[in-house]
N, CA, C and O atoms as a GROMACS GRO file, in nm:
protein
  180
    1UNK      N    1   0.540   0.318  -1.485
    1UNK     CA    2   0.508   0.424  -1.394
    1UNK      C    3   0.624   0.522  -1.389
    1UNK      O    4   0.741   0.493  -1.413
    2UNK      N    5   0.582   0.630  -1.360
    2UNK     CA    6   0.692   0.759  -1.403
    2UNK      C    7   0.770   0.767  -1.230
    2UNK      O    8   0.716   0.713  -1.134
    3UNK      N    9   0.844   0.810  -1.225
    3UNK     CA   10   0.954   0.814  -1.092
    3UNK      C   11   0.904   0.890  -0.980
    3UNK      O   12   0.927   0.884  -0.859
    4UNK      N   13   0.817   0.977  -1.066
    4UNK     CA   14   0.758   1.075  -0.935
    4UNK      C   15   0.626   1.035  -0.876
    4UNK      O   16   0.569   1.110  -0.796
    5UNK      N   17   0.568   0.901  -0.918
    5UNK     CA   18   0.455   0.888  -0.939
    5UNK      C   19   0.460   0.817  -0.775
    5UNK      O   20   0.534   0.720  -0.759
    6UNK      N   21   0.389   0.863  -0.669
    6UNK     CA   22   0.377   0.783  -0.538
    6UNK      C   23   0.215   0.736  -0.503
    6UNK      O   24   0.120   0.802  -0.546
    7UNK      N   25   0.200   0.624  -0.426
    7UNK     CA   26   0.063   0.614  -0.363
    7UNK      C   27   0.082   0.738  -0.272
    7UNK      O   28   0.184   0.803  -0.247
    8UNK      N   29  -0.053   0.754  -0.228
    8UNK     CA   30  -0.090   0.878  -0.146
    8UNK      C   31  -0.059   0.802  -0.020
    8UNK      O   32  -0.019   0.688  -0.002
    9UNK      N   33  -0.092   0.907   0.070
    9UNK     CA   34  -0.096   0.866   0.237
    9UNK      C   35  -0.253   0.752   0.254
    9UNK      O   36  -0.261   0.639   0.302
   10UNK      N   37  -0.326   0.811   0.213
   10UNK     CA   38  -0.476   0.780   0.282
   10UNK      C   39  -0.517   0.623   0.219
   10UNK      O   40  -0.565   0.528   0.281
   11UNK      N   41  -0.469   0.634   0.029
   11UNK     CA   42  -0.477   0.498  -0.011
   11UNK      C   43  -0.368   0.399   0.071
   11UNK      O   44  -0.408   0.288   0.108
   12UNK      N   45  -0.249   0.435   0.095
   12UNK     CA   46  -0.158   0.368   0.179
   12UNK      C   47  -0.224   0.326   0.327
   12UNK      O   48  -0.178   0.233   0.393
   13UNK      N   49  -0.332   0.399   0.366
   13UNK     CA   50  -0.352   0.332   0.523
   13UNK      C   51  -0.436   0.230   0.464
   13UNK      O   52  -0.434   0.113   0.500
   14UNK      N   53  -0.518   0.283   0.360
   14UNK     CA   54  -0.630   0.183   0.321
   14UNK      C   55  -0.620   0.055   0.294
   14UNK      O   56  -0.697  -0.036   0.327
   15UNK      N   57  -0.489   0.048   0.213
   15UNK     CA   58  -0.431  -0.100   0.201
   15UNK      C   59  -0.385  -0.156   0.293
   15UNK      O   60  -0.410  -0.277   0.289
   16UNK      N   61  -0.316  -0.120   0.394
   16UNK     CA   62  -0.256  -0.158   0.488
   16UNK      C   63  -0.358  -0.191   0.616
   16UNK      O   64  -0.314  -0.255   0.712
   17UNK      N   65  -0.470  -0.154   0.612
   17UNK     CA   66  -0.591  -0.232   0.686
   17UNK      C   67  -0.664  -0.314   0.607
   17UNK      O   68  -0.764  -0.378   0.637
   18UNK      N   69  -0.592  -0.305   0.472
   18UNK     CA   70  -0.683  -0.432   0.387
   18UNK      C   71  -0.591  -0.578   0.415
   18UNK      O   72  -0.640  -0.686   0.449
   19UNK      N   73  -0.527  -0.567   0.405
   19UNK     CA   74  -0.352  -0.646   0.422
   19UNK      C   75  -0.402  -0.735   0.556
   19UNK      O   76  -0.400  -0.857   0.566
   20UNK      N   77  -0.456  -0.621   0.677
   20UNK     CA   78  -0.463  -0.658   0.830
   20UNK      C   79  -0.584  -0.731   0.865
   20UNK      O   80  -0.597  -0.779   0.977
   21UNK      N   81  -0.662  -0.740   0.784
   21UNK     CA   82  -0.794  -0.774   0.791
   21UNK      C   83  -0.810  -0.918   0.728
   21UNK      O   84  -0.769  -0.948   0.616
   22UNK      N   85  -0.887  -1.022   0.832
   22UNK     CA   86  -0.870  -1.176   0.762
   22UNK      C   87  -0.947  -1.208   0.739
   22UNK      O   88  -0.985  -1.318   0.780
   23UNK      N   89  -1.022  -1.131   0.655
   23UNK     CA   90  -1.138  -1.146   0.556
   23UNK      C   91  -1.142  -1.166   0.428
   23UNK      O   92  -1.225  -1.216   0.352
   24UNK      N   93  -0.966  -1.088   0.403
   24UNK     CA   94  -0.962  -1.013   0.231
   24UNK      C   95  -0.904  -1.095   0.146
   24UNK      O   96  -0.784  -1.115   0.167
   25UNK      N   97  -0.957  -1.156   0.046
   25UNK     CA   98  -0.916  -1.213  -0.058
   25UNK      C   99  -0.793  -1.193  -0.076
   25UNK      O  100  -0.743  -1.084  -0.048
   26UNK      N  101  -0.706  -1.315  -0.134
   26UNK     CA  102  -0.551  -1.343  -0.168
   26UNK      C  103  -0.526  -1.216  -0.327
   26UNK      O  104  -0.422  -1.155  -0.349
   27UNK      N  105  -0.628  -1.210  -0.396
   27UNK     CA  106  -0.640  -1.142  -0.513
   27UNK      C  107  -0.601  -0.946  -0.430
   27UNK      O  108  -0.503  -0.877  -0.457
   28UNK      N  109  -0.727  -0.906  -0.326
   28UNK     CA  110  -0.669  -0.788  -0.269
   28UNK      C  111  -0.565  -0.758  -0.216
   28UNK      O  112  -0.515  -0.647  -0.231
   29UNK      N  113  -0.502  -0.870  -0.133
   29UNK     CA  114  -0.391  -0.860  -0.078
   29UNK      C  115  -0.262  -0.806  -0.162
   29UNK      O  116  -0.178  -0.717  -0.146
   30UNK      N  117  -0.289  -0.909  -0.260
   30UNK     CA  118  -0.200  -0.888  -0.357
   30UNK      C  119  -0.173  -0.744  -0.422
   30UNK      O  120  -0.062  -0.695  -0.445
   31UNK      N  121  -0.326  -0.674  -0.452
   31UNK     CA  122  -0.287  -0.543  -0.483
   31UNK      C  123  -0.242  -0.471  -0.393
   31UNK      O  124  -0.154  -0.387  -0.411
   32UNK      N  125  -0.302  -0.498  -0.273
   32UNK     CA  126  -0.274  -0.335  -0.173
   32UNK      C  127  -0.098  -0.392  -0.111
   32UNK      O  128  -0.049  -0.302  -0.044
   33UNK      N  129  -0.011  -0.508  -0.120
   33UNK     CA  130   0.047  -0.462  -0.124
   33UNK      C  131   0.172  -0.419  -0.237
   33UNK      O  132   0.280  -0.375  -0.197
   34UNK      N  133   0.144  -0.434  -0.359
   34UNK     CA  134   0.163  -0.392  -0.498
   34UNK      C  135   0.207  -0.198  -0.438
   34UNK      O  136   0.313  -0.135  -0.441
   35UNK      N  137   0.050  -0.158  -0.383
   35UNK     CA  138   0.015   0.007  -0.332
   35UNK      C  139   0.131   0.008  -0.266
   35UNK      O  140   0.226   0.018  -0.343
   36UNK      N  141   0.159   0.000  -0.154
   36UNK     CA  142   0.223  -0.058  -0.041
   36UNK      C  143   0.421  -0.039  -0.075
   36UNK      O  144   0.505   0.014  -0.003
   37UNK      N  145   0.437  -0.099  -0.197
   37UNK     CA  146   0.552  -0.082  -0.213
   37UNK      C  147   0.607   0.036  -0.263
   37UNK      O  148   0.724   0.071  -0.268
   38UNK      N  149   0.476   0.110  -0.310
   38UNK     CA  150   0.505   0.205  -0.459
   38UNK      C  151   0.496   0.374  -0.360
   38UNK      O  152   0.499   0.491  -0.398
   39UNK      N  153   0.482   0.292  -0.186
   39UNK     CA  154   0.453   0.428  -0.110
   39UNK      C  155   0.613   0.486  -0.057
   39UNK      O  156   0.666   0.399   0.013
   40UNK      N  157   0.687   0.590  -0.072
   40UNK     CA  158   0.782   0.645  -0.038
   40UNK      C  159   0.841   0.558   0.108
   40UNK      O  160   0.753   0.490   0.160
   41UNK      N  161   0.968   0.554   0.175
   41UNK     CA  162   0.977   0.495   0.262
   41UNK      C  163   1.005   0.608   0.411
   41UNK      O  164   1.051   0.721   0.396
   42UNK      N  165   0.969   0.552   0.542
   42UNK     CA  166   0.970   0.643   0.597
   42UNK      C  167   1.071   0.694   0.643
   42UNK      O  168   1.158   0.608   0.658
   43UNK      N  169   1.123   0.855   0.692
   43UNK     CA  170   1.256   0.918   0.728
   43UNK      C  171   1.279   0.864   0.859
   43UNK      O  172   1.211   0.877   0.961
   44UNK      N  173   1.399   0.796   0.839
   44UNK     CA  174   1.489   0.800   0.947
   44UNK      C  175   1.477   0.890   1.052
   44UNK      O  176   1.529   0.991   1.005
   45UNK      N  177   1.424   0.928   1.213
   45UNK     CA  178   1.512   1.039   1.302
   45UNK      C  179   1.642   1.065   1.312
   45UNK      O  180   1.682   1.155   1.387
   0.00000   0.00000   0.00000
C-alpha cells in the first residue's frame, strides 16, 4: 500500500460498528480492524 493511501471516514465508522456488534464473525473482525489501523490517527487539542 502506497503512504498516502488512507481508509476513509465513513468505511472507518463502518468497521468500527462492525468490531461493536456481537454478531460479527472472527473472519470480519479481523478485517475491519486491519481498516481500522490503516485510518490516520486523531489530532491531539
Amino acid at each position: 500500500m502506497a503512504r498516502n493511501e488512507r481508509t476513509s471516514k465513513r468505511v472507518a465508522q463502518i468497521a468500527s460498528a462492525l468490531l461493536r456488534d456481537g454478531r460479527t464473525s472472527k473472519r470480519v473482525k479481523s478485517v475491519a480492524a486491519s481498516v481500522l489501523t490503516q485510518r490516520p490517527d486523531k489530532k491531539k487539542k
